[in-house]
C-alpha positions in Angstrom: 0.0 0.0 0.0 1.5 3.3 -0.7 1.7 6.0 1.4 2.0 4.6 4.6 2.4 6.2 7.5 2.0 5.9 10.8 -1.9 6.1 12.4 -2.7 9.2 14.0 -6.0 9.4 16.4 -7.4 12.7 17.7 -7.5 11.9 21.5 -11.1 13.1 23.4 -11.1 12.8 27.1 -14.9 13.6 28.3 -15.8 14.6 31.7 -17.8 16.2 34.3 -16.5 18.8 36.7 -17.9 17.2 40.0 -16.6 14.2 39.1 -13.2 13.6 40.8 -10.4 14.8 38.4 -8.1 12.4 39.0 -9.4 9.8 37.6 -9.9 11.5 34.0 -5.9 12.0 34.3 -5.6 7.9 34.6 -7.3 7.8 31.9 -5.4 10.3 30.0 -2.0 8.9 31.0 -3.0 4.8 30.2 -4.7 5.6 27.0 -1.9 7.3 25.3 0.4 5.3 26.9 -1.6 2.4 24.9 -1.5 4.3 22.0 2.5 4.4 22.1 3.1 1.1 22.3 0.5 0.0 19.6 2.5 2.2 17.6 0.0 4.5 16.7 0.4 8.4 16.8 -1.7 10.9 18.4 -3.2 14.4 18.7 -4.7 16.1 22.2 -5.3 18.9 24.1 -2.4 19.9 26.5 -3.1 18.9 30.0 -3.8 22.6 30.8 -5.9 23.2 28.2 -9.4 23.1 29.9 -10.3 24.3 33.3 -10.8 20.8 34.4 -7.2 19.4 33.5 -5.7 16.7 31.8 -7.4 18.1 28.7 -10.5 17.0 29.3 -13.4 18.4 27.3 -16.3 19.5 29.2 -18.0 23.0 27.9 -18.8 24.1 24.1 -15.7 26.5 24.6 -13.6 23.0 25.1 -14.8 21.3 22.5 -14.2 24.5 20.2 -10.6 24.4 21.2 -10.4 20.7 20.5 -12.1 21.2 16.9 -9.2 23.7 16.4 -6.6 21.7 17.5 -7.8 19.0 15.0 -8.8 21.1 12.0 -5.1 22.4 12.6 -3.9 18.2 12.4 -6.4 17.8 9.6 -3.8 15.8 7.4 -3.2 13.9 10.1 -6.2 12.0 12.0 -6.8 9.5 10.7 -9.9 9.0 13.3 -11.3 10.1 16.7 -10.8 8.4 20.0 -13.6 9.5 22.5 -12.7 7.9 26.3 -15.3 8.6 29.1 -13.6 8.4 32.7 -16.7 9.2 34.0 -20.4 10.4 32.9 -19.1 13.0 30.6 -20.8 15.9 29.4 -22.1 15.4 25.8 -22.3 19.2 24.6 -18.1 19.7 24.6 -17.9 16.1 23.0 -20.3 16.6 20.1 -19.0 20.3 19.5 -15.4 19.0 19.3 -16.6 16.4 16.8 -18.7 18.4 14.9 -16.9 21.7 14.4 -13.6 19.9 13.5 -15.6 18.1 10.4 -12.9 15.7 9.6 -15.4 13.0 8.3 -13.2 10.2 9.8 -14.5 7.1 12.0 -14.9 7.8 15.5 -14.7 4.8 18.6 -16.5 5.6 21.4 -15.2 4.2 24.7 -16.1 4.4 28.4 -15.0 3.2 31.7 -16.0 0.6 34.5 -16.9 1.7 38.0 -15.8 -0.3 40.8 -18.8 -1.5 42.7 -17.0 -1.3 46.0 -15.8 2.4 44.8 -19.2 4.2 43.7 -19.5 7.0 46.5 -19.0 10.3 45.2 -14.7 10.8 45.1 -14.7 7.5 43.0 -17.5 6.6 41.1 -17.8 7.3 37.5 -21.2 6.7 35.9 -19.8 6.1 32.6 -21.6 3.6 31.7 -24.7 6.4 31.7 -22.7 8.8 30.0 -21.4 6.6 27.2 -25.6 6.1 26.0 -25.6 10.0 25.9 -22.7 10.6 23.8 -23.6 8.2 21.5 -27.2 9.4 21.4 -25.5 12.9 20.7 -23.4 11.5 17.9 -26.4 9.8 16.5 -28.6 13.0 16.2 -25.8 14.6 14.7 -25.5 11.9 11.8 -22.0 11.1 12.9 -21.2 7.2 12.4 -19.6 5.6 15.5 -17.9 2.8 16.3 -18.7 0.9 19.4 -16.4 -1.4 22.1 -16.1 -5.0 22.6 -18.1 -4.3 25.8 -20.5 -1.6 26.7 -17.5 -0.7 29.4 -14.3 -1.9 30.5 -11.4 -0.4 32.3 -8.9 1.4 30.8 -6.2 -0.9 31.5 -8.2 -4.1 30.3 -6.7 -6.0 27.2 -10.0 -5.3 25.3 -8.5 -2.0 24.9 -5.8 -3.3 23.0 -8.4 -5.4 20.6 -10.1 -2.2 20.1 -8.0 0.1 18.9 -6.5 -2.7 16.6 -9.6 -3.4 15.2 -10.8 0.2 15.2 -7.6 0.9 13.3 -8.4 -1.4 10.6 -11.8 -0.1 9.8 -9.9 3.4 9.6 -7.8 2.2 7.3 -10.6 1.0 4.8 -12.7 4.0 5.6 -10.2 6.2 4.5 -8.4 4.5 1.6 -11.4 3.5 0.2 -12.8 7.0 0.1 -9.6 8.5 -1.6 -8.1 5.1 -3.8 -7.0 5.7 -7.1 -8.0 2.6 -9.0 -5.9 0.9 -12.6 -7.0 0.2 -15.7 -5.0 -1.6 -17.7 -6.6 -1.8 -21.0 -10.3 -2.6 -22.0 -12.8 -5.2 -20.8 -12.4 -8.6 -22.4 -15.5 -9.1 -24.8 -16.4 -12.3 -22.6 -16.6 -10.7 -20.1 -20.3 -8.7 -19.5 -20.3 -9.6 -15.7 -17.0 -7.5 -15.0 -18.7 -4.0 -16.0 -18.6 -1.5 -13.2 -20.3 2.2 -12.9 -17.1 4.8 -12.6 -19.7 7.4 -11.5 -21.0 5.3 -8.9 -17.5 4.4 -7.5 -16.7 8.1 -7.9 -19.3 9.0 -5.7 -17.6 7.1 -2.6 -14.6 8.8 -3.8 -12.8 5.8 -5.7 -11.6 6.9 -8.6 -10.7 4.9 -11.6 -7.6 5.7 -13.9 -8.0 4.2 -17.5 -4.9 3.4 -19.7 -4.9 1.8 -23.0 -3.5 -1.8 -22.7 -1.5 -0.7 -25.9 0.4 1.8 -24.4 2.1 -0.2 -21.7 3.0 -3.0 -24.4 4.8 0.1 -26.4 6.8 1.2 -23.1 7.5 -2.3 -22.2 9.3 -3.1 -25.3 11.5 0.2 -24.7 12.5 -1.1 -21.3 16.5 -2.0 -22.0 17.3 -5.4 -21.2 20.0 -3.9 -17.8 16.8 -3.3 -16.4 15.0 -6.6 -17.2 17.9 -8.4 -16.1 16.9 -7.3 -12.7 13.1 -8.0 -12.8 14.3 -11.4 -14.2 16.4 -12.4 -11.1 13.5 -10.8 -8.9 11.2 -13.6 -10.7 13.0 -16.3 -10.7 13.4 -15.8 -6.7 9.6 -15.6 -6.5 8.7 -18.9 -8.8 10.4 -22.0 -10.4 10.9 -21.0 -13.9 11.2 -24.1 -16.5 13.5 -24.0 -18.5 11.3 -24.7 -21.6 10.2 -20.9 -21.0 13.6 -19.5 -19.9 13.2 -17.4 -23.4 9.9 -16.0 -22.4 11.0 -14.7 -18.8 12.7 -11.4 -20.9 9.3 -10.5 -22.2 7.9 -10.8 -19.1 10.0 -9.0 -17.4 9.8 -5.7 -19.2 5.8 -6.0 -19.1 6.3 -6.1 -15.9 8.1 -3.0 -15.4 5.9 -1.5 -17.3 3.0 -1.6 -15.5 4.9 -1.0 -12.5 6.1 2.3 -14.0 3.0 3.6 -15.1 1.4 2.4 -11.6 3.9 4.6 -9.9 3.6 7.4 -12.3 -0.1 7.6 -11.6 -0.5 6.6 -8.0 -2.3 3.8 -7.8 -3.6 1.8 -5.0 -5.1 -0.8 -6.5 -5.3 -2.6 -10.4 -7.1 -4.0 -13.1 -5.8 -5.4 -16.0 -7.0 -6.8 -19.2 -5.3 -10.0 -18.5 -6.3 -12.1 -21.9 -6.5 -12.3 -25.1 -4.9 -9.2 -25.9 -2.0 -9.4 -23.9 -1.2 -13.1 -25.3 -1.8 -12.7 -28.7 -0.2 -9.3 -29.0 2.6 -9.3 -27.2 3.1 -12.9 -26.4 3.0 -13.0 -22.4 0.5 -13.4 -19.7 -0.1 -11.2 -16.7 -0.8 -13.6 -14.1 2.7 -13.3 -12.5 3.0 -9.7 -12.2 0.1 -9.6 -11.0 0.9 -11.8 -8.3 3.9 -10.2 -7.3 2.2 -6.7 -7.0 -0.3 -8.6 -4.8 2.6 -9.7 -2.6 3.6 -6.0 -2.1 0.4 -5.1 -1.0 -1.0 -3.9 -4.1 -4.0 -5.9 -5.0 -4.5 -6.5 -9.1 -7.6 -7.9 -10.4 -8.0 -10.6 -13.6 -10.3 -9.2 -16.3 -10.6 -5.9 -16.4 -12.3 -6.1 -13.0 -12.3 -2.8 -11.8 -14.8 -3.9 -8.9 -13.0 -6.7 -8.3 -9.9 -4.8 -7.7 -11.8 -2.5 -5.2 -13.0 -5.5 -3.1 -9.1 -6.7 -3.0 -8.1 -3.3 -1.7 -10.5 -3.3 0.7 -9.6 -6.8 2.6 -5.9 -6.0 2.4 -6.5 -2.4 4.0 -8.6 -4.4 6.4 -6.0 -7.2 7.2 -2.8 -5.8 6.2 -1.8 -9.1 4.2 -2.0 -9.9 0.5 -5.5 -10.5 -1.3 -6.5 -12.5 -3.9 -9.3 -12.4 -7.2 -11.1 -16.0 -7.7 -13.7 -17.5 -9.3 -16.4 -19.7 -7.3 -15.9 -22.6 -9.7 -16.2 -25.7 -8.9 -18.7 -27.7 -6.9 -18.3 -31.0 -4.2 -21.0 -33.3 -4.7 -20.7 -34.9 -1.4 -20.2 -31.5 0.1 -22.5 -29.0 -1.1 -20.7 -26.8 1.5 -17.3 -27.0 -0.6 -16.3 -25.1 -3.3 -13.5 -24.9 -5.2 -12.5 -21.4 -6.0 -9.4 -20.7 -8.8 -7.8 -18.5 -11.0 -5.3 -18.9 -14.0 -2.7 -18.1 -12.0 -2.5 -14.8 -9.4 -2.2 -15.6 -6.2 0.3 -13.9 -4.0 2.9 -16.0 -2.7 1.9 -15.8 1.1 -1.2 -17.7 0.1 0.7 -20.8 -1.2 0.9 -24.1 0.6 4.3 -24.7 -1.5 6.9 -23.5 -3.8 5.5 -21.1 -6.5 5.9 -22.4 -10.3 5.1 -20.8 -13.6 3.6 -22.3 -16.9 1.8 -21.4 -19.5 -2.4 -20.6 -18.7 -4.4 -24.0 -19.5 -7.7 -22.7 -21.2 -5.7 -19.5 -23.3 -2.6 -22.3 -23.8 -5.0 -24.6 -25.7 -6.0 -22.2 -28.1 -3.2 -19.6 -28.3 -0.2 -22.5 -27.9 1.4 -22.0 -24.9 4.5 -20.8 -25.2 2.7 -17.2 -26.1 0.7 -17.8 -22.8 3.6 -18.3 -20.3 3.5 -16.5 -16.7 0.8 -18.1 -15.0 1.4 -19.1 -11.5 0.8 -22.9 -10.6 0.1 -23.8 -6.4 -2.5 -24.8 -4.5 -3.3 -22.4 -0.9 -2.6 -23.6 2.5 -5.3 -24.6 4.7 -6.6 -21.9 7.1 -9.4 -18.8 7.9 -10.2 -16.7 5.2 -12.7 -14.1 4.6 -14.4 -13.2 1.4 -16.2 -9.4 0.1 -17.3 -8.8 -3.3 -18.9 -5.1 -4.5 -20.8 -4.9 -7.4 -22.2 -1.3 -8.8 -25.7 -1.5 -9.8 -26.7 0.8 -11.7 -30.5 0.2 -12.4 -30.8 0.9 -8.4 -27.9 3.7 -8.6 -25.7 2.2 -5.6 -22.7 0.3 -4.3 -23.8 -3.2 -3.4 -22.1 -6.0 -1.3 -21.3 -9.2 0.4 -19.1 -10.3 2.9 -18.4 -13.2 5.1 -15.6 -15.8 6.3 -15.0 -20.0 5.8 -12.1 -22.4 5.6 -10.0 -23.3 3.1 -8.7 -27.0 3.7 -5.8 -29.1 2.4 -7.7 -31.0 0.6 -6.0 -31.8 -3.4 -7.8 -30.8 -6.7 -7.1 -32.1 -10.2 -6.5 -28.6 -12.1 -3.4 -26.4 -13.2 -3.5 -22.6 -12.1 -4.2 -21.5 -7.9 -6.3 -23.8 -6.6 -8.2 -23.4 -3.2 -10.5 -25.7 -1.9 -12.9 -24.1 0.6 -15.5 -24.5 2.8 -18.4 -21.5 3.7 -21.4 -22.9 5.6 -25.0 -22.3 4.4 -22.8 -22.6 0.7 -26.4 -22.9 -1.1 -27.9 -20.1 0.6 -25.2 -17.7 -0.4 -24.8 -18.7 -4.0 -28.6 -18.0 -4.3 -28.4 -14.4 -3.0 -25.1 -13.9 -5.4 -26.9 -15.4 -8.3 -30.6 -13.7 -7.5 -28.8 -10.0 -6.8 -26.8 -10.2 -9.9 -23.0 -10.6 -8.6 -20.3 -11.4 -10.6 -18.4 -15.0 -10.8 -15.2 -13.7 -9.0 -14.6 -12.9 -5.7 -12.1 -11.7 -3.9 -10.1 -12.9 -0.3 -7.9 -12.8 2.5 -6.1 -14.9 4.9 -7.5 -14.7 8.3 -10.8 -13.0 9.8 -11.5 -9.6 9.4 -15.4 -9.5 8.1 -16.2 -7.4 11.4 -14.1 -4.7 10.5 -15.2 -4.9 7.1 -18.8 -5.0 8.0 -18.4 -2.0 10.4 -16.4 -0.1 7.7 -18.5 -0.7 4.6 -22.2 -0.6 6.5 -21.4 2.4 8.8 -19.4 4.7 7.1 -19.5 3.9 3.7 -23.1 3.3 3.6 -23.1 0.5 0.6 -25.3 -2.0 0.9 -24.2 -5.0 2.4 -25.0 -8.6 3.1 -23.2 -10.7 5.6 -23.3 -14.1 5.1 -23.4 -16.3 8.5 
């Protein structure tokens, strides 16, 4: 992913004067102490900043000096922490919120009391207070984030979870709403179910950046072969390379570069390219391997022109940090009607294989194009494990973003084809094919290692506002 930097939250400590002060500055002190050792940045008040002390934020006028302390840090926050040590006092909360207009995700945490500590030095009452913010934040229009509990204490591991989590679902917020997505080259006749609405997406702020498939064939046969020397080795450390296609790995090479070039040129997060029969026939390559090794740098690239596709791959690796992949659900299991097994040519990322990556030529292309002029597909099959799956479609006949999302198993089990092969397991299989097929998705989907569908779900339902299914 490019541009990464380190997360920054603005900091809100809400309180209420005749509370005891002391224990909004515990507060204060663990949280960004937390913070720190997450490794995430922040921005706050100074301890001195509000009558009431350790920055707390009580009164309209403290909530106006917060909003100008974030405005000022605009660039910066990346989303809003709001703790409650005690009660609170919604009206310096919502105004701080509010008047800085930053449009970022907020998380909304409170405190436990300690039911032998509730007379009036100790007690807290956040777990009031926390309904009124909230409430606040709600009439305001202002998408929150809740906890893992309703309340918890500050030093509590749950904290920890939180803000991990919490991070993630900034991080798709965020780069979802300013992505800059490829196109490299036209959709593939054959391919009706990979058209997507550019308005639409540009209405959620993803933008889409079309080049013409030719133009990156004419710059990759300018790259000088010092240079594709280089990619070569790189490729030849990331997959076996037969030596029946040793020729090829030149041409590949510099079609690589290529797109890598014009990628970094134009400052994109995320890809699509016309992957066949252009490609093949033209130029005498496929795509699958560069595309696999932009995927293992965190730079998801879709099969097909999928430009959709390529959007629902940049949002599970901004959600898990870790390499995505673009599949087709493909094949059925007779005896299982839960299994599935879902493939591609070729494009996984190296982090999902279960062994050593190796190239070849693509098997449906290879039989009618001859193979040597369809060389760079990637051959493994996908260690066993969680993964979660998410799919956008843009439909335009109801003039929104559309979406579903959920999580299975991919097992160990062997499959008799050539390309990535994983075999996986959702439950309720049936039920979810039915909604895909009945709300008009397309074939591919796209995953992750690991579980992250509550972040997505949280990201894309509450912020984004697409519609969404979530498959249990």
């Amino acid at each position: 992913m490019k541009n990464q930097k380190k997360q920054c939250f603005g900091v809100i400590i809400g309180t209420r004067a005749y509370f005891n002060s002391e224990l909004a500055k515990d507060v204060r002190k663990q949280l960004l102490k937390t913070l720190t050792e997450e490794g995430y940045d922040y921005v706050i008040l100074p301890e001195d900043a509000t009558p009431t002390g350790s920055s707390s934020i009580e009164t309209r006028e403290d909530g106006m000096k917060c909003a100008r302390l974030f405005r000022e840090n605009r660039d910066r926050i990346d989303g809003i922490i709001v703790s409650l040590p005690n009660f609170g006092y919604e009206i310096g909360i919502i105004n701080a919120i509010s008047a800085a207009e930053l449009n970022v995700p907020v998380l909304v945490q409170a405190c436990d009391d300690e039911n032998d500590k509730v007379d009036l030095d100790s007690r807290r009452d956040a777990f009031c207070g926390k309904i009124s913010v909230c409430n606040n934040l709600y009439q305001y229009g202002i998408p929150f984030t809740d906890t893992t509990l309703h309340t918890y204490s500050i030093h509590s591991d749950l904290l920890r979870k939180d803000l991990r989590k919490f991070a993630a679902i900034c991080r798709v917020v965020n780069g979802l709403r300013h992505c800059r997505i490829g196109q490299i080259g036209t959709r593939p006749m054959g391919f009706n179910t990979c058209r997507a609405s550019e308005k639409l997406l540009q209405a959620s702020g993803i933008t889409v950046v079309p080049v013409d498939l030719s133009e990156i064939l004419f710059n990759a046969k300018k790259i000088d072969d010092t240079m594709a020397a280089q990619k070569m080795k790189e490729i030849r450390a990331y997959a076996t390379v037969p030596a029946e296609y040793e020729s090829k790995l030149a041409l590949q090479a510099k079609f690589g570069i290529a797109v890598e070039q014009w990628m970094e040129a134009n400052e994109i997060d995320a890809v699509a390219i016309q992957c066949w029969d252009s490609l093949e026939q033209n130029y005498g390559c496929a795509a699958c391997v560069t595309m696999s090794m932009l995927g293992e740098k965190l730079i998801p690239a879709a099969c097909e022109t999928d430009i959709a596709g390529a959007v629902s791959m940049y949002a599970l690796t901004l959600a898990s940090g870790q390499a995505s992949a673009l599949l087709d659900w493909n094949n059925n299991f007779a005896e299982d009607r839960n299994k599935c097994v879902c493939t591609h040519c070729g494009n996984f990322p190296k982090s999902f294989a279960k062994n050593d990556l190796k190239l070849g030529p693509l098997g449906v292309l290879g039989r009618t194009l001859g193979k040597v002029n369809t060389f760079g597909a990637v051959y493994t099959n996908v260690k066993q494990g969680d993964f979660t799956f998410f799919r956008i479609s843009t439909d335009d006949p109801k003039g929104c973003i559309k979406s579903y999302l959920g999580e299975g198993t991919i097992t160990d089990e062997p499959y008799g084809m050539d390309g990535c092969i994983a075999v996986t397991k959702v439950d309720n299989l049936q039920t979810l094919m039915k909604y895909i097929c009945r709300n008009g998705f397309e074939h591919h989907v796209a995953m992750c290692r690991g579980q992250v569908k509550e972040v997505l779900e949280d990201a894309i339902e509450n912020y984004l506002k697409w519609d969404l299914y979530v498959h249990q």
